[in-house]
C-alpha atoms as an extended CHARMM CRD file, in Angstrom:
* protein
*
        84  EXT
         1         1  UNK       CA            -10.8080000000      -17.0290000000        8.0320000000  PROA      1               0.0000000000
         2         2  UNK       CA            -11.1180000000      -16.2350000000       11.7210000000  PROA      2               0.0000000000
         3         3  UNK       CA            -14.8910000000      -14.3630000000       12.4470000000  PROA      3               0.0000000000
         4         4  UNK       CA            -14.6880000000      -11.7500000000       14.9910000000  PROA      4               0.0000000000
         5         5  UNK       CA            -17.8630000000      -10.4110000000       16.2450000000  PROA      5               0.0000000000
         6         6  UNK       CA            -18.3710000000       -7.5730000000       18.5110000000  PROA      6               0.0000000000
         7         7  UNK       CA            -21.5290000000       -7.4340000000       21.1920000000  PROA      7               0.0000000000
         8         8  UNK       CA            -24.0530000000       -6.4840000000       18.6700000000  PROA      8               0.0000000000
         9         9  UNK       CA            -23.4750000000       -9.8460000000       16.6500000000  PROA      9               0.0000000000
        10        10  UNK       CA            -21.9510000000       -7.9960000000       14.1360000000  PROA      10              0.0000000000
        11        11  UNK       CA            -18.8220000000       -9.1330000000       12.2860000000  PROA      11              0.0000000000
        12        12  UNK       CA            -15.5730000000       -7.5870000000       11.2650000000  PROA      12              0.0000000000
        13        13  UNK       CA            -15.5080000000       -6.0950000000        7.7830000000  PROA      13              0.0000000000
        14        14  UNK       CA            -12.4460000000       -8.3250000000        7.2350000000  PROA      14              0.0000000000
        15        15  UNK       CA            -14.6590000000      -11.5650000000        7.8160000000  PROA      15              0.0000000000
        16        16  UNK       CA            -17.4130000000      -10.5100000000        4.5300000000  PROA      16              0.0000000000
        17        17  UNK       CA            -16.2450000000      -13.0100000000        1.7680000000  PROA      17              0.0000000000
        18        18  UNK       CA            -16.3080000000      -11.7890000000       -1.9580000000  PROA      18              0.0000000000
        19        19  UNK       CA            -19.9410000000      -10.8590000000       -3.1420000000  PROA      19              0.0000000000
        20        20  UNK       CA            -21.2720000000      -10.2490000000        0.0630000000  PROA      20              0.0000000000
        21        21  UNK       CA            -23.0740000000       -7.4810000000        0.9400000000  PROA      21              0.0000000000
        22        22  UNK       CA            -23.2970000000       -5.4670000000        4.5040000000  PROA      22              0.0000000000
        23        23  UNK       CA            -24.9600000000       -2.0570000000        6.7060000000  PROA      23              0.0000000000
        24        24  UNK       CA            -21.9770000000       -0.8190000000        8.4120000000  PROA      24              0.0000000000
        25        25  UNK       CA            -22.8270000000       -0.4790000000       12.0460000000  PROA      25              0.0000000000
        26        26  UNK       CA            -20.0500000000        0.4230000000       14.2950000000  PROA      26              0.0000000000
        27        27  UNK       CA            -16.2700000000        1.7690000000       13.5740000000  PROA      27              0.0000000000
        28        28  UNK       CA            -14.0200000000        0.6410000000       16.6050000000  PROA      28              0.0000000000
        29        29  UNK       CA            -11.4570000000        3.1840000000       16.3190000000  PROA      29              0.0000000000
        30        30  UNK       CA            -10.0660000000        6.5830000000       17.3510000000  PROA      30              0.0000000000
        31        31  UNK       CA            -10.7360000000        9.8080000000       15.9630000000  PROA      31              0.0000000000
        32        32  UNK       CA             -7.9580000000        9.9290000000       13.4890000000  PROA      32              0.0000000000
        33        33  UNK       CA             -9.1150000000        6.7950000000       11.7640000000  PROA      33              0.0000000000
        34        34  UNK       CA            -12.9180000000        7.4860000000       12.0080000000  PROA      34              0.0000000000
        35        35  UNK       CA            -12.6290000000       10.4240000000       10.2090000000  PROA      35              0.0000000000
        36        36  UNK       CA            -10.6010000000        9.0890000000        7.5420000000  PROA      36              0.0000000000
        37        37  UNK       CA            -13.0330000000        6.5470000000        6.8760000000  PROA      37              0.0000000000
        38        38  UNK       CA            -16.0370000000        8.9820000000        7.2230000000  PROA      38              0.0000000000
        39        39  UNK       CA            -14.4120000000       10.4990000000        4.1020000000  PROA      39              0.0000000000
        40        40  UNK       CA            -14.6010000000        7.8270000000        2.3780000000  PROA      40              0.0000000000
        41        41  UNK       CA            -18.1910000000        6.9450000000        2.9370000000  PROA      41              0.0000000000
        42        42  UNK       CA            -17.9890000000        4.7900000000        5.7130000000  PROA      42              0.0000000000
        43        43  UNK       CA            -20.2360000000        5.5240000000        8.2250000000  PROA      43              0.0000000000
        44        44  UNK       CA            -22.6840000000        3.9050000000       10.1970000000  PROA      44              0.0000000000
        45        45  UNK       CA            -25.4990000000        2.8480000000        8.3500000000  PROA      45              0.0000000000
        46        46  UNK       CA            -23.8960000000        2.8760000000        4.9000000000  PROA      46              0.0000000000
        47        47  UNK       CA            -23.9800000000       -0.0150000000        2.6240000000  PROA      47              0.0000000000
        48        48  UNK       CA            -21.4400000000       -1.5610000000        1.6120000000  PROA      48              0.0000000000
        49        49  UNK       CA            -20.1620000000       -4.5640000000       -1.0060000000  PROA      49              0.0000000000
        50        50  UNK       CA            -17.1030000000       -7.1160000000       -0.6810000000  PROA      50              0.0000000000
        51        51  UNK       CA            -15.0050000000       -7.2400000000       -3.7990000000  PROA      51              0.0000000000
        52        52  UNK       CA            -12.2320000000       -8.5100000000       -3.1780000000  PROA      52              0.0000000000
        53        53  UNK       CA            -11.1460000000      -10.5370000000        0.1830000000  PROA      53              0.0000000000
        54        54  UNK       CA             -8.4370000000      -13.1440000000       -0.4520000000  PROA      54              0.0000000000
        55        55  UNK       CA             -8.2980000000      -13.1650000000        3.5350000000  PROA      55              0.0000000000
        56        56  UNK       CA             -5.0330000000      -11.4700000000        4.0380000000  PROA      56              0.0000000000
        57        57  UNK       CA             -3.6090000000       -7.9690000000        3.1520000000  PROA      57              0.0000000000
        58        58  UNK       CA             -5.7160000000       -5.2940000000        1.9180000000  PROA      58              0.0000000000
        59        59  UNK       CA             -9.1650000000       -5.7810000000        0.5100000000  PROA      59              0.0000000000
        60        60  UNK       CA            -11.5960000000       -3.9250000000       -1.9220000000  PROA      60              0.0000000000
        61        61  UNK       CA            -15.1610000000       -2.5380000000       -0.8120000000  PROA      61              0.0000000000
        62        62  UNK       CA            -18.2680000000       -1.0120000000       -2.6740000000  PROA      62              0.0000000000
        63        63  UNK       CA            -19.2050000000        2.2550000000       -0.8450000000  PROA      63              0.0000000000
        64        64  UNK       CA            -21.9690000000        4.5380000000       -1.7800000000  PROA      64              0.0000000000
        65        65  UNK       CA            -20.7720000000        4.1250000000       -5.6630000000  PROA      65              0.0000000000
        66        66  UNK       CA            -17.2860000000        3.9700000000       -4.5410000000  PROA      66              0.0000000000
        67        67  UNK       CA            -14.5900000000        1.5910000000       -4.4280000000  PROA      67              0.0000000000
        68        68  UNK       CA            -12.1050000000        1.8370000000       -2.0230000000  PROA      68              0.0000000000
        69        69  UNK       CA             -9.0290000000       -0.4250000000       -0.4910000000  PROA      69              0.0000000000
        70        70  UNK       CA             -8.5330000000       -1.4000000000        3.2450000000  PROA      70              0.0000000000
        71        71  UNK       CA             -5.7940000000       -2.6360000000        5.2990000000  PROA      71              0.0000000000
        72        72  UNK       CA             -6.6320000000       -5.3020000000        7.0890000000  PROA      72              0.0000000000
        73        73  UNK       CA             -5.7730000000       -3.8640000000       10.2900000000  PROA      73              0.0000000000
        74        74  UNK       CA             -8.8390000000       -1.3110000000        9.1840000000  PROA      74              0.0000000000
        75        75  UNK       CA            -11.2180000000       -3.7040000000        8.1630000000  PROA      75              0.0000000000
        76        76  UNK       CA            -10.8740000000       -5.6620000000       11.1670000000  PROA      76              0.0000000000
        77        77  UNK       CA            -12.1430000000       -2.2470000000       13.1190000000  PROA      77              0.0000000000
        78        78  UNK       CA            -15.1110000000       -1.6950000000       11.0000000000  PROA      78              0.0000000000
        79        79  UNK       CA            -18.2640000000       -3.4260000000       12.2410000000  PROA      79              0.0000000000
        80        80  UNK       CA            -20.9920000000       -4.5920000000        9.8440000000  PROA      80              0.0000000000
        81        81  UNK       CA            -24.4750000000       -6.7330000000       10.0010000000  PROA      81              0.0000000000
        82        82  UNK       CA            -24.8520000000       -9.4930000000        6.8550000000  PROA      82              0.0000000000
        83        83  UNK       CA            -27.4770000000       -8.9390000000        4.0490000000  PROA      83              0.0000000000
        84        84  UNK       CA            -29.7210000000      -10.9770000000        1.8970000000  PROA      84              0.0000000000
């Protein structure tokens, strides 16, 4: 699985393997998208939880007691930092 990282040192939601846990910091994307994904939860400084990342097509994420499904094409625009 490919690790793409933005300036920050962050890395793409799409890179967080199964059980691992993350503090959303940045959404690379337009408005369209951000507020989608506002309405889900995302937003910066939300936690979040992999579920389910087979490393292609859509994933599942933990979000503020929800869990929600991703394209990849999403994922690889949200930006999160790794927790313990």
């Amino acid at each position: 699985m490919e690790q793409l990282t933005c300036e920050s040192g962050a890395i793409a939601l799409s890179a967080m393997r199964t059980g691992e846990r993350g503090i959303v910091l940045e959404l690379d994307c337009g408005r369209g998208l951000r507020s989608r994904l506002a309405s889900m939860g995302l937003t910066p400084g939300a936690e979040i939880t992999m579920l389910q990342n087979f490393g292609h097509g859509p994933l599942i994420a933990r979000v503020r007691d929800a869990r929600i499904a991703l394209g990849r094409g999403e994922a690889n625009k949200i930006y999160v930092r790794r927790v313990a």
